[in-house]
C-alpha positions in Angstrom: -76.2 5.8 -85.0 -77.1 7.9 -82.4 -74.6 7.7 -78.6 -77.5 6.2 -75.2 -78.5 8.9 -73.6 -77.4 9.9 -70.3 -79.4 8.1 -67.2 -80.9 10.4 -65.6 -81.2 10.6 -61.7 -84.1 9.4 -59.9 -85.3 11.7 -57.1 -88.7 11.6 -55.4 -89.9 13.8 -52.5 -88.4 13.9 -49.0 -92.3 12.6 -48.0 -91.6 9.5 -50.2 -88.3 9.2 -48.7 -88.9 9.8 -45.5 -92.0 7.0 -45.8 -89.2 4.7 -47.0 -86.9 5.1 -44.8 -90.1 4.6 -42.2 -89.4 7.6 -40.4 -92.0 10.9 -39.3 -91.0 13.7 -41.7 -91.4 16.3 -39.6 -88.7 14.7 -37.1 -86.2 15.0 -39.8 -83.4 18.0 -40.3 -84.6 20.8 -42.4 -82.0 19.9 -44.9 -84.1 16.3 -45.6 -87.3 18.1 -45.5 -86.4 21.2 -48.1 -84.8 18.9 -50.9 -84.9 16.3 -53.1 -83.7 12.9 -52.1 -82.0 10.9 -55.3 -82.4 6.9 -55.4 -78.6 6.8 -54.3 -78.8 9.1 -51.2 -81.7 7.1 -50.4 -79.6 3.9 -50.5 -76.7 5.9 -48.3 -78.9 6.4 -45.9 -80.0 3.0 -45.7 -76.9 1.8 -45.3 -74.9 3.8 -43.3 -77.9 5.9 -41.2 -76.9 9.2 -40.2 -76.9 9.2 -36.6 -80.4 11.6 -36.9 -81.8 8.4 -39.0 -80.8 6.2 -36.0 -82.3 8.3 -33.1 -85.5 8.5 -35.3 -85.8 4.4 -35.7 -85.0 4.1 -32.1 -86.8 6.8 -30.3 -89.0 8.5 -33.0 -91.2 10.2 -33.3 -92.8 7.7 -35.5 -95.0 8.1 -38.3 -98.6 6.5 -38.0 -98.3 3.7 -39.8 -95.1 2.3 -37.6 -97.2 3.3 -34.5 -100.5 1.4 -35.4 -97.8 -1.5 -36.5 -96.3 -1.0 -32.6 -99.6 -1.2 -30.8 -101.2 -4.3 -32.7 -104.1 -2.3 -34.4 -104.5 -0.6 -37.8 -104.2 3.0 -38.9 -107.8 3.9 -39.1 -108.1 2.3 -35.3 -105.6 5.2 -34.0 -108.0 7.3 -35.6 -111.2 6.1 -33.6 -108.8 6.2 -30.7 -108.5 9.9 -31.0 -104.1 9.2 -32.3 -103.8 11.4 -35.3 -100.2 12.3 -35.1 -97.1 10.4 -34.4 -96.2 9.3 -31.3 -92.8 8.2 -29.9 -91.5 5.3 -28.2 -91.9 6.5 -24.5 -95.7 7.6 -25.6 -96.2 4.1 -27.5 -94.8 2.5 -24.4 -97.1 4.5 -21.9 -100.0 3.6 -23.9 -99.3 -0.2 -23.7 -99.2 0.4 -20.0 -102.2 2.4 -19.2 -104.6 -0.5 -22.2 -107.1 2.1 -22.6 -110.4 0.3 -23.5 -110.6 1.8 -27.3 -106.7 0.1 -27.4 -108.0 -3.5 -26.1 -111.5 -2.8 -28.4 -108.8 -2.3 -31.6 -106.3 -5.4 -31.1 -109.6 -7.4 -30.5 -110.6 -6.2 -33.7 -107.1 -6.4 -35.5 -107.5 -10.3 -34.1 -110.9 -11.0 -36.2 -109.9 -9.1 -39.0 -106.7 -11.3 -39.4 -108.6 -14.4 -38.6 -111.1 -13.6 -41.5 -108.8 -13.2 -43.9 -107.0 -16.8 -42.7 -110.5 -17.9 -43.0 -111.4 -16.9 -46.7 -107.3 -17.8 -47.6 -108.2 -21.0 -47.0 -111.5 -20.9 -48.4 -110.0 -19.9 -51.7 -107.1 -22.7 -51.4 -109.7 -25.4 -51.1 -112.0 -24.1 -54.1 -108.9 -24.0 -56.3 -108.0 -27.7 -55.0 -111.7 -28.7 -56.0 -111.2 -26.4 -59.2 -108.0 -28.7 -60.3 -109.7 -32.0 -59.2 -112.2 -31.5 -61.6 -110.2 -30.3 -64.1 -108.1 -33.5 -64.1 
């Protein structure tokens, strides 16, 4: 019989981590961005933040994703709005201020993109109740 053999540690890239931990990689200390980050330091960091982790999460700079998710309007709709890198929370805030029309175009289409999908949700509900009723 042969002895288990050791667990090895996961790692992943400090991109994956960082995109994890929701964060704009190129905010973080050179130390996060030139090594690997195991599945345990990953779960240290969530949860007990560095205080670098908690300035980024408060302040940013925030990567894409978290900014389209601030401003109501989806990733490829910062990119029609000319937003291609991340923006931080006084930026995000000015930008809500000043509504720019492409801003009010994108969380009017953000609005029908979410009703549609309510729309055919339900469409598909009641086809699988008619679906069942037949079946029975």
């Amino acid at each position: 019989m042969t002895s288990p053999k050791p667990k090895k540690t996961q790692t992943m890239k400090p991109a994956t981590a960082a995109k994890k931990l929701g964060i704009y990689l190129g905010a973080t200390p050179a130390e996060f961005q030139e090594g690997v980050v195991s599945r345990e330091d990953l779960n240290a960091l969530q949860a007990e933040p560095p205080a670098w982790l908690v300035e980024l999460r408060l302040n940013g700079p925030y990567p894409r994703p978290v900014v389209a998710a601030k401003l109501g309007v989806s990733i490829s709709g910062l990119a029609r709005g000319g937003i291609t890198e991340a923006l931080t929370k006084d930026q995000i805030e000015a930008l809500k201020s000043d509504n720019p029309m492409w801003l009010q175009h994108e969380r009017a289409n953000q609005v029908d993109v979410r009703k549609e999908a309510l729309r055919i949700k339900e469409l598909h509900r009641k086809q699988e109740e008619a679906a069942l009723r037949v079946q029975a």
